[in-house]
DSSP file (Angstrom, degrees, kcal/mol; ACC not computed):
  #  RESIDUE AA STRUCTURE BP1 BP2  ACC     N-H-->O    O-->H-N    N-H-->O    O-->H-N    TCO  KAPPA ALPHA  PHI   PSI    X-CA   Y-CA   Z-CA
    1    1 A X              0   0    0      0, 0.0     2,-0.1     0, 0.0     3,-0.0   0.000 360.0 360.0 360.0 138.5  -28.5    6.8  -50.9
    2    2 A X    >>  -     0   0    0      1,-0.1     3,-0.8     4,-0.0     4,-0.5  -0.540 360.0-110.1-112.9-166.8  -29.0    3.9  -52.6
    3    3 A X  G >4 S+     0   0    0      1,-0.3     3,-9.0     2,-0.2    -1,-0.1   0.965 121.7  47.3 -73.4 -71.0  -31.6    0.6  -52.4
    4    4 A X  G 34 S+     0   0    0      1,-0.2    -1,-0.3    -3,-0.0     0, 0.0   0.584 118.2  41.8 -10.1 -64.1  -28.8   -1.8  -51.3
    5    5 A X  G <4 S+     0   0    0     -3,-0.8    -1,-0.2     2,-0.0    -2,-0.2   0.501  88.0 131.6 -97.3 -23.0  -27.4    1.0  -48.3
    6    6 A X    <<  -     0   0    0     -3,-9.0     2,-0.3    -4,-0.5    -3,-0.0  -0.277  51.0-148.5 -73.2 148.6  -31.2    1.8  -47.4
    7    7 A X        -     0   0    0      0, 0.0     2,-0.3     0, 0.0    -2,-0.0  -0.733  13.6-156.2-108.7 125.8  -31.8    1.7  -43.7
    8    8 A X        -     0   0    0     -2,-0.3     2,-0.1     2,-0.0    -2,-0.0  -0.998   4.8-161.5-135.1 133.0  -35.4    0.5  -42.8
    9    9 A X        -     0   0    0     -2,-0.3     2,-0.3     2,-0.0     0, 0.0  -0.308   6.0-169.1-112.8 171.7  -37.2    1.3  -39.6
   10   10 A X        -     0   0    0     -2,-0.1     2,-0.4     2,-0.0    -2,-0.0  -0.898  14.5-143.9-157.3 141.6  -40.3   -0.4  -37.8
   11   11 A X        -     0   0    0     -2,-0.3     2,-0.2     2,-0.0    -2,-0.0  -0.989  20.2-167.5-122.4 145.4  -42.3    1.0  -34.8
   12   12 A X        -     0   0    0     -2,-0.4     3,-0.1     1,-0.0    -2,-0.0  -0.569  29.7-137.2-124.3 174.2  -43.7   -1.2  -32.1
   13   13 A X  S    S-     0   0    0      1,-0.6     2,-0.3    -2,-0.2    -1,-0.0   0.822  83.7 -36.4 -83.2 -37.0  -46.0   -1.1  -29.3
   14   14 A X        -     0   0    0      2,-0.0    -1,-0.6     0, 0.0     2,-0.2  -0.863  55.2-133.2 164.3 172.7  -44.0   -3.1  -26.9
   15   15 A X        -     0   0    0     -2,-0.3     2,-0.3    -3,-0.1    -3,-0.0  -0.941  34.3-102.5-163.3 139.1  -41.8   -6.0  -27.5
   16   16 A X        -     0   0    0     -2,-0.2     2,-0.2     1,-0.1     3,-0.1  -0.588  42.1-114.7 -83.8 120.2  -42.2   -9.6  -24.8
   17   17 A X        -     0   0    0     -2,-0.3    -1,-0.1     1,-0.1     3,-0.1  -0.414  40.7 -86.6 -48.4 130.1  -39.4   -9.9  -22.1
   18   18 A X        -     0   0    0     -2,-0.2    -1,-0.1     1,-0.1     0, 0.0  -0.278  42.4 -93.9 -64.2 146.6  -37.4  -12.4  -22.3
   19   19 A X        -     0   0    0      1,-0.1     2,-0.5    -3,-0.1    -1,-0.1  -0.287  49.1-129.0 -74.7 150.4  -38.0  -15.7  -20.9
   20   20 A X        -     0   0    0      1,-0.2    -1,-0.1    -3,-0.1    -3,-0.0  -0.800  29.3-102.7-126.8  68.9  -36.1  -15.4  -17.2
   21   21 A X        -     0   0    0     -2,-0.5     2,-0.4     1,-0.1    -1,-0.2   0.387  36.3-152.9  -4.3 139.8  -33.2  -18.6  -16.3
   22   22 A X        -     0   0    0      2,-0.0     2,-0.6     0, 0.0    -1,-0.1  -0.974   4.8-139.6-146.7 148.5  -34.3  -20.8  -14.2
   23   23 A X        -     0   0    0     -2,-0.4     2,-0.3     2,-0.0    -2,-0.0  -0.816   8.9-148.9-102.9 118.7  -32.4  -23.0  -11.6
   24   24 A X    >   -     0   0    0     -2,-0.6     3,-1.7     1,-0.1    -2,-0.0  -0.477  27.2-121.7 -78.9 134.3  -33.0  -26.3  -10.8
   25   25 A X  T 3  S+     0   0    0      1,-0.3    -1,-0.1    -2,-0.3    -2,-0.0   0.436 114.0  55.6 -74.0   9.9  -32.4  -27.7   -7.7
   26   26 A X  T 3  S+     0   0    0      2,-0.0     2,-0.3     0, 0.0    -1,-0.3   0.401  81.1 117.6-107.2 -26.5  -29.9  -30.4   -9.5
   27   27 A X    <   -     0   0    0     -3,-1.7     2,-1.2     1,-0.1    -4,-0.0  -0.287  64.6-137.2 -56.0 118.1  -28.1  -27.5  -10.8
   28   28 A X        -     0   0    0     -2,-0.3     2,-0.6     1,-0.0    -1,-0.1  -0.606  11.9-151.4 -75.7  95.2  -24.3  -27.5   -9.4
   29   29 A X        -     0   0    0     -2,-1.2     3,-0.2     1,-0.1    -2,-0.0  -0.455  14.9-121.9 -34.7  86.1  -23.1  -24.4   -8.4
   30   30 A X        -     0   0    0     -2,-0.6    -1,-0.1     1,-0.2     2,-0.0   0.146  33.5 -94.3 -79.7 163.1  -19.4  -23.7   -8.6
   31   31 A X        -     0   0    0      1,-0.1     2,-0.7     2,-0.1    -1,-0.2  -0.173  27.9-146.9 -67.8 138.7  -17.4  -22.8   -5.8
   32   32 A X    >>  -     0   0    0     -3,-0.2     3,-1.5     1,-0.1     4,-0.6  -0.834   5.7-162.2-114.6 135.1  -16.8  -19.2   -5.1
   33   33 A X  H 3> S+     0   0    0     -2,-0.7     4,-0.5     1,-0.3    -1,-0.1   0.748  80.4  57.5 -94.0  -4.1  -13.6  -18.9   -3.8
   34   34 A X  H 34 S+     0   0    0      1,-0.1     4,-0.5     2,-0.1    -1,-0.3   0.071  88.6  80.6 -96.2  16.9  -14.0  -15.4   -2.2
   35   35 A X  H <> S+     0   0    0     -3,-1.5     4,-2.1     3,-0.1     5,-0.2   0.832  93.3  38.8 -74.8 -43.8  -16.7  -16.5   -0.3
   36   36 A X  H  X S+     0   0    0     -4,-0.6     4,-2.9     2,-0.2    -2,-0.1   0.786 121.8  49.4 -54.4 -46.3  -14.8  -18.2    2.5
   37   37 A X  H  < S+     0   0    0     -4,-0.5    -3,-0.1     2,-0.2    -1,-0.1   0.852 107.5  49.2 -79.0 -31.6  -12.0  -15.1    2.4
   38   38 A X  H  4 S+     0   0    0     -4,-0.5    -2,-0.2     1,-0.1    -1,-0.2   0.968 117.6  44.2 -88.3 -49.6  -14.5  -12.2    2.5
   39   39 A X  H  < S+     0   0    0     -4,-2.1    -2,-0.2    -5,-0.1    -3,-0.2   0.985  87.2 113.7 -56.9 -50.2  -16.6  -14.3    6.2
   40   40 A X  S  < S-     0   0    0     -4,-2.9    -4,-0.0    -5,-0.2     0, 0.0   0.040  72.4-134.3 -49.6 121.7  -13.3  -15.1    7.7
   41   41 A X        -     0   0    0      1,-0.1     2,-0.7     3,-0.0    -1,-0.1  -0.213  20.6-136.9 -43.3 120.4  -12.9  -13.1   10.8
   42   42 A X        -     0   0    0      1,-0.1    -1,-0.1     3,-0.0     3,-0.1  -0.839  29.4-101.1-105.5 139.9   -9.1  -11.4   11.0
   43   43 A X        -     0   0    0     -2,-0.7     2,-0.4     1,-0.1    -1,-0.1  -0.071  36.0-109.5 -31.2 131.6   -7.4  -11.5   14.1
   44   44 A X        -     0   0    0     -3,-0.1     2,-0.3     2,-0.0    -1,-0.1  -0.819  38.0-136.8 -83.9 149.1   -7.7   -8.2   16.0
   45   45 A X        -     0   0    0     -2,-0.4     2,-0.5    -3,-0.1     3,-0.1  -0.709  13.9-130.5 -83.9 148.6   -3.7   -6.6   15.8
   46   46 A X        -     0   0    0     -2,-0.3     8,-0.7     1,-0.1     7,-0.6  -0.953  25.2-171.7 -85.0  89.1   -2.8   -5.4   18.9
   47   47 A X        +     0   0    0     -2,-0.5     7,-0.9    40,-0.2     8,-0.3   0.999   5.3 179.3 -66.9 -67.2   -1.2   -1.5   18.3
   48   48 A X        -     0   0    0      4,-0.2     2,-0.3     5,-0.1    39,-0.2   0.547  35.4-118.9  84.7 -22.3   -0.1   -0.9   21.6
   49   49 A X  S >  S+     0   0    0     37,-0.7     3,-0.9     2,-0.1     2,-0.9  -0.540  81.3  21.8  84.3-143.0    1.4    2.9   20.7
   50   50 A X  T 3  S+     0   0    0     -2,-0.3    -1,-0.1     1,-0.2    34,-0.1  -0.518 138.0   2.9 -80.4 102.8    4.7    3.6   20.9
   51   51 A X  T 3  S+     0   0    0     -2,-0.9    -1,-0.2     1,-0.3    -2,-0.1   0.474  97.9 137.6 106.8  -0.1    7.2    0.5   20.8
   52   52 A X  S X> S-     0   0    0     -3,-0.9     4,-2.0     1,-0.1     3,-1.3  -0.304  75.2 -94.3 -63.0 160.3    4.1   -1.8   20.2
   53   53 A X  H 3> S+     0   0    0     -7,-0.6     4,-0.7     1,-0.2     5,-0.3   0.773 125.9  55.9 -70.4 -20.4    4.0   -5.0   17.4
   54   54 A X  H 3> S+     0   0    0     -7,-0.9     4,-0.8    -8,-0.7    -1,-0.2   0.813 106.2  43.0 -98.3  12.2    2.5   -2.4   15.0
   55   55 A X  H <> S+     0   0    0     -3,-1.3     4,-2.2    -8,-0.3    -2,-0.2   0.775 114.9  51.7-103.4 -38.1    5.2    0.0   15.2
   56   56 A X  H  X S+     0   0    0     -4,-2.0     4,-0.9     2,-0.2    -2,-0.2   0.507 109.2  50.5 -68.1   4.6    7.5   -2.9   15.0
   57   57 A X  H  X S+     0   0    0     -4,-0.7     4,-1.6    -5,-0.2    -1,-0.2   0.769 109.2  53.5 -81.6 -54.2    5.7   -4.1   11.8
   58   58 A X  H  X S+     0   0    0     -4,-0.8     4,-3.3    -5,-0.3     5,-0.3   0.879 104.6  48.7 -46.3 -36.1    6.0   -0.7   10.5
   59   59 A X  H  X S+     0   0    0     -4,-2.2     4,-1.7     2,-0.2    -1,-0.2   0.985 116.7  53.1 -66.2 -53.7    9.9   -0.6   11.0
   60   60 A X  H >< S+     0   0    0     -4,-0.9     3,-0.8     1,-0.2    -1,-0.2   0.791 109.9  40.0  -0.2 -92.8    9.5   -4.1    9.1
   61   61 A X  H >< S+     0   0    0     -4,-1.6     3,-2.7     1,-0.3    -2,-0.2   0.783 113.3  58.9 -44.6 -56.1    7.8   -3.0    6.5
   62   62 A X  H >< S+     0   0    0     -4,-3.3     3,-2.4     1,-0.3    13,-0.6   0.863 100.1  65.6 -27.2 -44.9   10.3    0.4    6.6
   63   63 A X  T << S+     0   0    0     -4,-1.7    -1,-0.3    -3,-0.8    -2,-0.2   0.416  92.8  58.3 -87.8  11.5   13.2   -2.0    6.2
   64   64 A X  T <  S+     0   0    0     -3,-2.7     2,-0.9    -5,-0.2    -1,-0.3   0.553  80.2  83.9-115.1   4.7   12.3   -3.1    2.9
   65   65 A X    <   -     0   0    0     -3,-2.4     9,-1.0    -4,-0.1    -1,-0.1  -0.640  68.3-145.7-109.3 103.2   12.3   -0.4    1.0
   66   66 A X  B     -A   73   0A   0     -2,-0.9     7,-0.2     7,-0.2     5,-0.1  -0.477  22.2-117.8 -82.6 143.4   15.9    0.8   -0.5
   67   67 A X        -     0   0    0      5,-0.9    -1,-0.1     3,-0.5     3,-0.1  -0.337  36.1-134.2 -80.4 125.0   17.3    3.8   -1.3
   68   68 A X  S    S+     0   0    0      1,-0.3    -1,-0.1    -2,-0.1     3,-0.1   0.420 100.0  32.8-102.3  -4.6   17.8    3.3   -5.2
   69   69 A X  S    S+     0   0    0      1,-0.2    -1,-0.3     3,-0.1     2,-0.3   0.375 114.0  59.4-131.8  27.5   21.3    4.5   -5.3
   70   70 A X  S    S-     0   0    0      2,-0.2    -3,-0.5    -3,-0.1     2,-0.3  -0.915  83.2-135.4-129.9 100.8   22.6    3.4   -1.9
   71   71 A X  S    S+     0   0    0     -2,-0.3     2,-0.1    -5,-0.1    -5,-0.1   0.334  77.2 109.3 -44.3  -6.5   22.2   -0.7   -1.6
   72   72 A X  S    S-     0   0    0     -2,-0.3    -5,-0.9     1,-0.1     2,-0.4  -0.402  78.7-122.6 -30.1 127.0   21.0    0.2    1.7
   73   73 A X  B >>  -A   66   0A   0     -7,-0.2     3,-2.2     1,-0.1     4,-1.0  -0.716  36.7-116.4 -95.7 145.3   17.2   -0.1    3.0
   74   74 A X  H 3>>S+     0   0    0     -9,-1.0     5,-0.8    -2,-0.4     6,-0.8   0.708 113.7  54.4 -34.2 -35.9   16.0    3.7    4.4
   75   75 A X  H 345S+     0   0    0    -13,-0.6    -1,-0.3     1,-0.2     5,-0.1   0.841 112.7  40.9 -81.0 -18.4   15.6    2.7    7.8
   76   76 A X  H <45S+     0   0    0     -3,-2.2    65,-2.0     1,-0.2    68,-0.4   0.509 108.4  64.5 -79.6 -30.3   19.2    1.3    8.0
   77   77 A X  H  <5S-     0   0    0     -4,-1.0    62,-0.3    63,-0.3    -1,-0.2   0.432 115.8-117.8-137.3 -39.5   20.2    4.3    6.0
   78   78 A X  T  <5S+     0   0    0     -4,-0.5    -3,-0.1    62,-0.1    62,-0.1   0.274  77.2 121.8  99.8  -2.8   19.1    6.6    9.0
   79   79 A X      < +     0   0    0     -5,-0.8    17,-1.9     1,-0.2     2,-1.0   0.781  55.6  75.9 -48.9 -27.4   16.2    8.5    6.9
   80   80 A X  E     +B   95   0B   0     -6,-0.8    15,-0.2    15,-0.3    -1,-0.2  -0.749  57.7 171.4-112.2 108.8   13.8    7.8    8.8
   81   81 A X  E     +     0   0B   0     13,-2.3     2,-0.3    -2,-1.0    14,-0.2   0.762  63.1  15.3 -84.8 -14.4   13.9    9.8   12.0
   82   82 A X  E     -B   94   0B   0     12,-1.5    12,-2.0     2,-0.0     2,-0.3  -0.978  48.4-169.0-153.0 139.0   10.6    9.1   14.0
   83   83 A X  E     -B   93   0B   0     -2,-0.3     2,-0.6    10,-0.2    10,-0.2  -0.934  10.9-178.1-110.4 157.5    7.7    6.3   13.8
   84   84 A X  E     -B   92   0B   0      8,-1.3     8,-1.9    -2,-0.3     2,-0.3  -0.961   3.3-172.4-140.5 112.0    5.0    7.4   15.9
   85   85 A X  E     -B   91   0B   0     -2,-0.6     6,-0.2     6,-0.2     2,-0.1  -0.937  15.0-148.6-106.3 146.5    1.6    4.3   15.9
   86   86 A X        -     0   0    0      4,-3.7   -37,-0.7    -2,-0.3     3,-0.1  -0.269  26.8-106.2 -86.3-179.5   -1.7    5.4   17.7
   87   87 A X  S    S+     0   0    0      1,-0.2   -40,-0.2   -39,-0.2   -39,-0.1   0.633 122.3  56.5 -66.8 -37.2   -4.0    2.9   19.5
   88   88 A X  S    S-     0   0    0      1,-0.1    -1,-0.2   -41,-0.1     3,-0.1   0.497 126.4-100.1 -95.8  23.0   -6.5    3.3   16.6
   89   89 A X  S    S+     0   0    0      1,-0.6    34,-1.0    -3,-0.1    35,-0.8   0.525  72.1 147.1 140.9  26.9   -3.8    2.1   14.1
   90   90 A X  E     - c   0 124B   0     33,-0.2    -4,-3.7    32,-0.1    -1,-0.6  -0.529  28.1-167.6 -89.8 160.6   -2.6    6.2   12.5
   91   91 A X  E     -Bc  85 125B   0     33,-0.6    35,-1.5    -6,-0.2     2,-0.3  -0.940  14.7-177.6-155.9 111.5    0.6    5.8   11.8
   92   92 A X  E     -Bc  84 126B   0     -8,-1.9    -8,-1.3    -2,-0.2     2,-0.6  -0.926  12.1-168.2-130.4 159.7    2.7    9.3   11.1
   93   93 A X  E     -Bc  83 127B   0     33,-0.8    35,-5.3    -2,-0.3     2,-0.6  -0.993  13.0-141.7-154.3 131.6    6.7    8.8   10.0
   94   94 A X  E     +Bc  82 128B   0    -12,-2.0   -13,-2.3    -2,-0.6   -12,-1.5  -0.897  34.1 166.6-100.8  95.4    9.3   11.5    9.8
   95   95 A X  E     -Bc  80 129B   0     33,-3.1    35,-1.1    -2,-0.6   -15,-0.3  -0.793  24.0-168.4-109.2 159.8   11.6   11.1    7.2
   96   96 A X        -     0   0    0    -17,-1.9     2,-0.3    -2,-0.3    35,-0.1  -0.614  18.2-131.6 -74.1-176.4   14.2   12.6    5.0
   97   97 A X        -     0   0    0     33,-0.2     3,-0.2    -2,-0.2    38,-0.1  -0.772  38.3 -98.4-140.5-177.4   16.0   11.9    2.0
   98   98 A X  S    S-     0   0    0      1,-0.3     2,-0.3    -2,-0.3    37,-0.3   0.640 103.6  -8.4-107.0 -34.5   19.9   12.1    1.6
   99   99 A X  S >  S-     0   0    0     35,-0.1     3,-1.8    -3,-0.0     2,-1.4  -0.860  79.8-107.0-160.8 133.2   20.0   15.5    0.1
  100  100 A X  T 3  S+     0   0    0      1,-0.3    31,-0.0    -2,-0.3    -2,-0.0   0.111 116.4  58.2 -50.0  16.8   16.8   17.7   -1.1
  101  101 A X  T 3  S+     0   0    0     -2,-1.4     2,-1.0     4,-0.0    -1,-0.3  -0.309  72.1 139.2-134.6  39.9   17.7   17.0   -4.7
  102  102 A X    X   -     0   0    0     -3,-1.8     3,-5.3     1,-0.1     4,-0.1  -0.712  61.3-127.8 -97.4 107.8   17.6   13.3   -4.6
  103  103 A X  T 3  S+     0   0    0     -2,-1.0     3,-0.4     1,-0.3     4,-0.1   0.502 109.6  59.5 -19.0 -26.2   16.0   12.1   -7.6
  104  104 A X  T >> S+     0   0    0      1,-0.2     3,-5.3     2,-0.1     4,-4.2   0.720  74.0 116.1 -89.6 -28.2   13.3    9.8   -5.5
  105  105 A X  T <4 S+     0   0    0     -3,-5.3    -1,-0.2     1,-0.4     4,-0.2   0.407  86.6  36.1 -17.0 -39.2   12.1   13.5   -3.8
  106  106 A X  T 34 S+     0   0    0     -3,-0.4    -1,-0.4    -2,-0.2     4,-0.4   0.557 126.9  31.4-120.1 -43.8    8.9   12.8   -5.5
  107  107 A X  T <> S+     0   0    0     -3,-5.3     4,-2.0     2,-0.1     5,-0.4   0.652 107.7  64.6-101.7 -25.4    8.4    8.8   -5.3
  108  108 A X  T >< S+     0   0    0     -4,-4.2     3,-4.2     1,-0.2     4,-0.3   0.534 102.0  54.0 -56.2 -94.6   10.2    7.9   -1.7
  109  109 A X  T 34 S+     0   0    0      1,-0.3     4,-0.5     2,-0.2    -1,-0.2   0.265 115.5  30.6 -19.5 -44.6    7.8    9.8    0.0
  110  110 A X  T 3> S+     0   0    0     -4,-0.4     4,-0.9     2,-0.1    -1,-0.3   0.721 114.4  63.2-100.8 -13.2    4.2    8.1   -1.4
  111  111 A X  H XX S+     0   0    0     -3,-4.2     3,-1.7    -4,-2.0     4,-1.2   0.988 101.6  53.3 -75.5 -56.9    6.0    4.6   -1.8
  112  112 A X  H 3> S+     0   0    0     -5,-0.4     4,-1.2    -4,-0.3    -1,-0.1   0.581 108.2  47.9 -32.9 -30.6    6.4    4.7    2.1
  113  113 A X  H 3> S+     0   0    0     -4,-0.5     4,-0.8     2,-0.2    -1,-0.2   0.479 111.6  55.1 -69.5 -24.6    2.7    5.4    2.6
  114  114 A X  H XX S+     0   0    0     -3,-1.7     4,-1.0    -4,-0.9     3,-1.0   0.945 108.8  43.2 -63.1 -96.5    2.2    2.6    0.4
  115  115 A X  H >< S+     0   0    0     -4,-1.2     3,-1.7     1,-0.2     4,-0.2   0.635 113.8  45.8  -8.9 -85.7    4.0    0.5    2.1
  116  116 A X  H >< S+     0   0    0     -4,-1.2     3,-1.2     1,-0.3    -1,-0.2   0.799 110.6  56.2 -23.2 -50.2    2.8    1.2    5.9
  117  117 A X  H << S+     0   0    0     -3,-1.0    -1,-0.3    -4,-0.8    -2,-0.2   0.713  98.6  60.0 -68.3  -1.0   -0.9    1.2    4.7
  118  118 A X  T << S+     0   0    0     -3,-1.7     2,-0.7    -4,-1.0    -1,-0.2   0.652  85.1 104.6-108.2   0.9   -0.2   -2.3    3.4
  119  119 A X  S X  S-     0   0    0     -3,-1.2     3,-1.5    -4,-0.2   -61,-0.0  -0.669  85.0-112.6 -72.3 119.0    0.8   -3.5    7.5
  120  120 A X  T 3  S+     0   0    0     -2,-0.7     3,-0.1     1,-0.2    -2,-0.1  -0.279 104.0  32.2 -20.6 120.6   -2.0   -5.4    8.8
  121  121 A X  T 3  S+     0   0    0      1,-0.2     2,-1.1    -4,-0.1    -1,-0.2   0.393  88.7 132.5 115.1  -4.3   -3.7   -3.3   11.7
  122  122 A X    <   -     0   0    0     -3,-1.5    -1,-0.2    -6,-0.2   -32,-0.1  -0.655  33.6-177.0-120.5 128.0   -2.9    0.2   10.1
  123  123 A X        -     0   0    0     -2,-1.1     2,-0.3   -34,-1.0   -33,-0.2   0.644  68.2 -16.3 -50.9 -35.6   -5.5    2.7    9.8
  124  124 A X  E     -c   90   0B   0    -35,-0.8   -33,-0.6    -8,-0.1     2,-0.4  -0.953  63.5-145.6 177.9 147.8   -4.1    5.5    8.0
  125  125 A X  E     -c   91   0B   0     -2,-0.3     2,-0.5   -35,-0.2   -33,-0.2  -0.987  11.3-167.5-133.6 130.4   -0.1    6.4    7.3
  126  126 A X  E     -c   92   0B   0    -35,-1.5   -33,-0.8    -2,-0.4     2,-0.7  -0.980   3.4-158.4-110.0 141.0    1.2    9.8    7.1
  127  127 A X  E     -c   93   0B   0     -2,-0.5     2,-0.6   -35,-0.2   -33,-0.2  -0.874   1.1-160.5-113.3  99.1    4.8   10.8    5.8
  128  128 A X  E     -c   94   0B   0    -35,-5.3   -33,-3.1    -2,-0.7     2,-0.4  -0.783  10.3-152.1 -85.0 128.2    6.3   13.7    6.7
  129  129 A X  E     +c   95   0B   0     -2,-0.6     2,-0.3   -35,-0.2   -33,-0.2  -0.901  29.8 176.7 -79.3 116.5    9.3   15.0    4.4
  130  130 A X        -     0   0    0    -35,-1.1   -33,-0.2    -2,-0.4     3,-0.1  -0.902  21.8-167.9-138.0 135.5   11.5   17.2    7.3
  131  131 A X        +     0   0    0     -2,-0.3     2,-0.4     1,-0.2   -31,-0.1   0.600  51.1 115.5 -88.2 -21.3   14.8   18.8    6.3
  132  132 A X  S    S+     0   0    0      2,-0.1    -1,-0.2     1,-0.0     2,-0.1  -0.987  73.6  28.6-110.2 126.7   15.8   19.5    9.8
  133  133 A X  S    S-     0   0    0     -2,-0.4    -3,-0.1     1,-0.2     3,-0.1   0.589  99.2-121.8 -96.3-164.2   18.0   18.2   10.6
  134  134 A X        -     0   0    0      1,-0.2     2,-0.3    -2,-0.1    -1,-0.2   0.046  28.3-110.7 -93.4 175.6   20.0   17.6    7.6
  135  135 A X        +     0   0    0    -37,-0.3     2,-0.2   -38,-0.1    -1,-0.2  -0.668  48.3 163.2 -93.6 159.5   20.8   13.9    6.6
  136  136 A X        -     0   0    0     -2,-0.3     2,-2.5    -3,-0.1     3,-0.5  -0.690  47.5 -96.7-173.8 125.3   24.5   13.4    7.1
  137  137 A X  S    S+     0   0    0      1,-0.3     3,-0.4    -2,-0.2    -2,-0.0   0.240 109.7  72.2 -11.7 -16.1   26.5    9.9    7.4
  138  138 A X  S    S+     0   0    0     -2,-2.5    -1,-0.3     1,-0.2   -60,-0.1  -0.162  86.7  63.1-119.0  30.5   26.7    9.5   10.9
  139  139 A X  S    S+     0   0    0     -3,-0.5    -1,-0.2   -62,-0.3    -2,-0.2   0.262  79.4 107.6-115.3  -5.8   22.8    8.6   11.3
  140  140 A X  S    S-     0   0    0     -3,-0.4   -63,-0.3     1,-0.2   -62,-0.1  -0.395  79.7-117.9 -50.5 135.0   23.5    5.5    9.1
  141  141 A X     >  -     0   0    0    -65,-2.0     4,-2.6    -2,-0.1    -1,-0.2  -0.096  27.0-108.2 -60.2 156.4   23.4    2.2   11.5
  142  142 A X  H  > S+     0   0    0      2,-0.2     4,-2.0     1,-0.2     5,-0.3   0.960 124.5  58.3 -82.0 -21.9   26.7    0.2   11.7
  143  143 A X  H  > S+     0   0    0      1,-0.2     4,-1.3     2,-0.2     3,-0.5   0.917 105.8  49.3 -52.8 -35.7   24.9   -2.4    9.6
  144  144 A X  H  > S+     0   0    0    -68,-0.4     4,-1.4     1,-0.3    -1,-0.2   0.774 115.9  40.8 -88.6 -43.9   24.5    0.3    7.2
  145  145 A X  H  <>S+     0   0    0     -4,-2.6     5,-3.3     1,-0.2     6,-0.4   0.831 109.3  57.9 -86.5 -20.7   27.9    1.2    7.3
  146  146 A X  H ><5S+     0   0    0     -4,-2.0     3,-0.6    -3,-0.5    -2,-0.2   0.697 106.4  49.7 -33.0 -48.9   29.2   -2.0    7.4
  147  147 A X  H 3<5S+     0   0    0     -4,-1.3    -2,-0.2    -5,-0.3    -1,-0.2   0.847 109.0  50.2 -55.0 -51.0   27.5   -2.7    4.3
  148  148 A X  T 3<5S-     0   0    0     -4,-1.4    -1,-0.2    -5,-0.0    -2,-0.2  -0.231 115.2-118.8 -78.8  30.5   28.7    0.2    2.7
  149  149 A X  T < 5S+     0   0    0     -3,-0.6    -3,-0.2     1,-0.1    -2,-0.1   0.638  78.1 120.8 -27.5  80.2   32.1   -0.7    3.9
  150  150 A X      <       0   0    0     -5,-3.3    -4,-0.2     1,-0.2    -1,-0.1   0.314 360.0 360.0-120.8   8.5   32.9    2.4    6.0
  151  151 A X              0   0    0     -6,-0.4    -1,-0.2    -5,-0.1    -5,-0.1   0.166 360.0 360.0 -83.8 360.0   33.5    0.3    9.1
């Protein structure tokens, strides 16, 4: 190695801490805006069980998510055969898809959990994928078929 490149080393005893901020009682503080959001107090939801506002949030929520080659939302669609809400806010859904090689097999099924956990007031979301019984056109809503202009 040469002079330029050379590396030079130094051992100490201990080395003085750095002088510490200090705040002055004139110092302005800026606003922290998650302070206000994280103390507010949420409303308790009211579950209610079966046929309750948080199983009719769920269905909401259910009714936005569409079947990505049927303009249709899934609950409309007739996939979704059972919502079941507890008191303490579990939330378990029996669903199906339109045939057991439907490309989404993989994605419906945790975007639905998604979804549900993101209703206010719910505790935990299960999704059951059931094949029986089968899906078959005549679990479709008349909106649904309407829409799809089979009416």
């Amino acid at each position: 190695m040469d002079e330029a490149h050379k590396i030079e080393t130094e051992t100490v005893d201990a080395v003085d801490a750095p002088a510490r901020a200090r705040v002055t009682p004139d110092f302005e503080r800026k606003r922290d805006y998650l302070t206000g959001f994280l103390a507010e107090e949420k409303p308790p939801v009211e579950t209610g069980g079966a046929g309750g506002p948080l199983q009719e949030a769920v269905i909401e929520a259910l009714k936005t998510i569409y079947d990505p080659e049927i303009p249709v939302n899934i609950y409309e669609l007739g996939l979704i055969y059972d919502v079941a809400a507890s008191e303490d806010g579990d939330v378990v859904i029996d669903m199906t898809l339109t045939t057991p090689h439907c490309p989404v097999a993989e994605s419906m099924p945790g975007e639905v959990e998604l979804r549900v956990l993101a209703v206010p007031g719910v505790r935990d979301a299960e999704v059951k994928l059931v094949w029986e019984p089968a899906w078959d056109p005549s679990k479709m809503t008349d909106e649904a078929r309407l829409e799809l202009g089979m009416l």
